[in-house]
N, C-alpha and C positions, 0 to 999 in steps of 0.2 A: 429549337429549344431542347434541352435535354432531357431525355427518355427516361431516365433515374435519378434517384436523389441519393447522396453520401451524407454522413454525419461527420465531423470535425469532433477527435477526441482529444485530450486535452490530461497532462498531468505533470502540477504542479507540487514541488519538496521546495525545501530548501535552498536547493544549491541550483539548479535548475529548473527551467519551465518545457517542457517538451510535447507535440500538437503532431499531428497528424490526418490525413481523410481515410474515412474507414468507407467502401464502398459497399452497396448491397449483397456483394458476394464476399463480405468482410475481407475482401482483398485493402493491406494495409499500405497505402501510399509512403512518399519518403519523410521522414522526423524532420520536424525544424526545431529550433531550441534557441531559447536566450536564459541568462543568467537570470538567478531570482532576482538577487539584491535584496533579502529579505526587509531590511532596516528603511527602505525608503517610503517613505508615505506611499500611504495605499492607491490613489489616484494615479501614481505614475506607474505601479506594478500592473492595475487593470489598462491603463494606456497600451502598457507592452504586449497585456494579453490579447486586448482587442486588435492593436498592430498585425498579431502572430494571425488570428484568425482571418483578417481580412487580408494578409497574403496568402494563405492556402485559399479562400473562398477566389482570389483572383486568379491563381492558378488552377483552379478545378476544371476538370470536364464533363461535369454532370452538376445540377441543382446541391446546393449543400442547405439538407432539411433544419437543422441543431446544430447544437453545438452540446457536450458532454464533457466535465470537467471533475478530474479527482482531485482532491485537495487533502492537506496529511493534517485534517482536524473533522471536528464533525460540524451541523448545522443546524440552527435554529430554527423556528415555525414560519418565521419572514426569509430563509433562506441565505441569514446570516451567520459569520462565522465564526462558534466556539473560539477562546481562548486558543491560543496555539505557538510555542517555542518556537518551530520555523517559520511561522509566520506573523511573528507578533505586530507590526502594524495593520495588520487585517480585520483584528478584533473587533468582532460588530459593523465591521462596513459592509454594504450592501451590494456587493460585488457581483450575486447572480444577476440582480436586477438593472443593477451599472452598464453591465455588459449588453443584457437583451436591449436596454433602452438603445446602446449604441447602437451594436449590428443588426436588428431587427430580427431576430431568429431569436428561435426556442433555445431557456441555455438553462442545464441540468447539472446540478454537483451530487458529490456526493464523497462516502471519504475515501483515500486512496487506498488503503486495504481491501475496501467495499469491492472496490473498481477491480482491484487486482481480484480478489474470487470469483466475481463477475466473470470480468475476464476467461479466466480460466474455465467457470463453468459451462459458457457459452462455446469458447471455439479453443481449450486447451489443455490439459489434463483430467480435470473434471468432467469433461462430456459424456452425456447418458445418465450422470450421478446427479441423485436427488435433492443431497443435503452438501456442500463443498463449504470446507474449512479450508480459507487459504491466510498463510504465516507471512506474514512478510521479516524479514531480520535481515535487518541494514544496520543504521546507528541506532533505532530501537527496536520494540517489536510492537508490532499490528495483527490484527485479525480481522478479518472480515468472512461473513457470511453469505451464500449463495443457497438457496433453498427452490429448487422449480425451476432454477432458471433466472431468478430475481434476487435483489438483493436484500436479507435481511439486515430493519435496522433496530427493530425496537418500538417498546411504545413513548420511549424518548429521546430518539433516535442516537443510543447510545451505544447500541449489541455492538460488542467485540472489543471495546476500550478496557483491552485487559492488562493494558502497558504499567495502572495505576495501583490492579489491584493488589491487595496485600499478599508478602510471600511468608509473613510470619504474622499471627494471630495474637504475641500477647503484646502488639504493638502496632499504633497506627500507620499507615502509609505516609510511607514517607522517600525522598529520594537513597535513602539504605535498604528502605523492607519493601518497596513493590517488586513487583515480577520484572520490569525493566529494566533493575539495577542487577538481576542476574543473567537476564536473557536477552542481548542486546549483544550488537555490536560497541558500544560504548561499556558495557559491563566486562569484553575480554580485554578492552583496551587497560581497563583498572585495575583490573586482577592482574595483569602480565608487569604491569608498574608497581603493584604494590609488591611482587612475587621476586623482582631483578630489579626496581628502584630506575629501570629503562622506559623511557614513554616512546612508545612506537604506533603506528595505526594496524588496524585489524589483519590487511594484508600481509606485512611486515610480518605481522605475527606467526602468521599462516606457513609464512614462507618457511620461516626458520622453526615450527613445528615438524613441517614436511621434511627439513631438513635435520633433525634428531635433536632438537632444543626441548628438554626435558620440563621445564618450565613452561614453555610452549604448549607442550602437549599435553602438562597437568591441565591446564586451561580450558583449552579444547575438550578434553575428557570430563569435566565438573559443566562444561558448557552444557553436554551432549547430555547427561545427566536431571540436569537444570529444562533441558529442553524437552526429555522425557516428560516428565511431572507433567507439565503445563500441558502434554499433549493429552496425556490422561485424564485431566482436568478437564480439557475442552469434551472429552470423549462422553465421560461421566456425565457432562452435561446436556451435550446436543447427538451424540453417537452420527456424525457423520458418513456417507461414505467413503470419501475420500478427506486426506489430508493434504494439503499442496502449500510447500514450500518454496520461499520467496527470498529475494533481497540480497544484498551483495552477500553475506555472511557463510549465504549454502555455496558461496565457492571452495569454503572450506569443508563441506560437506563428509569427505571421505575423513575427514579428521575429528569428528561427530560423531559418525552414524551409530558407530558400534554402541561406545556406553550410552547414546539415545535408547537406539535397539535394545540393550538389556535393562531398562528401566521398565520399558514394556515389557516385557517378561512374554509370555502366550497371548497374550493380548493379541486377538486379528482385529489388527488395524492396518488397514493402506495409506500409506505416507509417499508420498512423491515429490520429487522437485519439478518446479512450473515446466512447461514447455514454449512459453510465450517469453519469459524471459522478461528484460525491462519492458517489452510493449504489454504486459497483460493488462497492466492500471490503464494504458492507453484504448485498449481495444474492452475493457469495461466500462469505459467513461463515455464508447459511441455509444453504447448497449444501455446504454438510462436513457435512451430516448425510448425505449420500448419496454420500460418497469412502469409497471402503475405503481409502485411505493415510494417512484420519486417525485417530488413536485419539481414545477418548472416554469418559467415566466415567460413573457411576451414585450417587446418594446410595443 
């Protein structure tokens, strides 16, 4: 019998589902991955996931305790899940509890920003820091909060769903006036379109920024600006120790940083880009097996 138990982390977007064994010496085992398919009824999505888990639980060489799962929305008191664009057949299925009934293990969500600070706090930039704000900026933006080591959610477990809220006050939220429509990967994709009438993706953009596209790097520059704000915002609110930056966007990082930086003006704040990289969400989603702020079921 095996001497140790591993947790199976787990994190699922959009466009991808991707799993792993996190071992007791958080040594991170190899990615498996299947496509989401977002659009397909939710029964066949949890088939896939449960598939994914019971090849790594058959591959393992040690007990596998849980299972830990990030998910890009948040969840309910039964463990089901918020409303969600990438996931919109999910809504309201019972998918933590789906799961444990099949595999018979403990299975814990939680939301993928959550995971990713987690992440980080526990074995990644964040270590030794008390309070970790970690950004995620992919095609939108996430926050998630890390406090002790654990992940804060709220008392309705809503902390960090700042993708919605308003960037201008004498108007509702709406897709023009949240924070998501300026600070996002899908916001330089629209500024770069409405600026040259060209639709490119984010990278594309980057590329030909890097490369002296003037339009480009207006972009970038109003990004890094836009990015500032929000980071002052989180400050003002929670004064973290650390800030840790996420998601495919910080590849354009050097094309940001400055008009970020001078938004902050003297302001000592530590900002860093992750160190875990895509596995953070993964290696915070083992790491809910050991939050008492997450609930978690039993088949």
């Amino acid at each position: 019998m095996p001497s140790q138990t591993s947790v199976i982390g787990m994190d699922i977007g959009a466009t991808w589902m991707r799993a792993a064994i996190v071992d007791a010496q958080a040594k991170l085992g190899p990615i498996t991955r299947r496509p989401t398919e977002p659009q397909r009824p939710p029964q066949q999505i949890a088939d896939d996931i449960a598939a994914m888990v019971e090849q790594l639980v058959a591959s393992a060489d040690k007990a596998i305790s849980a299972i830990g799962i990030g998910i890009p929305t948040t969840l309910d008191d039964d463990g089901r899940l918020d409303p969600s664009p990438n996931l919109p057949t999910l809504t309201r299925f019972p998918l933590r509890d789906t799961l444990a009934d099949r595999l018979g293990l403990p299975v814990h969500m939680d939301n993928d920003a959550r995971c990713f600070a987690l992440g980080e706090a526990r074995y990644g930039a964040g270590v030794n820091c008390r309070v970790v704000a970690g950004l995620t900026l992919g095609t939108g933006i996430g926050l998630g909060i890390a406090i002790d080591g654990k992940p804060h959610r709220g008392a309705h477990r809503q902390a960090g769903e700042i993708w919605r809220a308003p960037n201008r006050l004498d108007r509702p939220p709406n897709d023009q006036t949240n924070v998501e429509a300026i600070v996002s990967g899908m916001a330089i994709e629209r500024a770069y379109h409405a600026a040259t009438g060209t639709k490119l993706d984010g990278p594309e953009i980057a590329r030909r920024a890097a490369a002296g596209d003037q339009a480009a790097q207006r972009i970038f520059t109003d990004f890094g600006r836009a990015l500032g704000n929000v980071i002052l915002w989180i400050a003002d609110m929670l004064d973290p120790d650390v800030y840790v930056l996420g998601g495919s966007v910080t590849d354009a990082f050097d094309l940001f940083a400055q008009s970020m930086r001078q938004v902050l003006g003297d302001r000592s704040l530590r900002i860093v880009r992750s160190t875990l990289g895509p596995q953070a969400a993964i290696y915070g989603a083992a790491a809910l097996r050991s939050s008492a702020c997450v609930r978690s079921t039993t088949g």
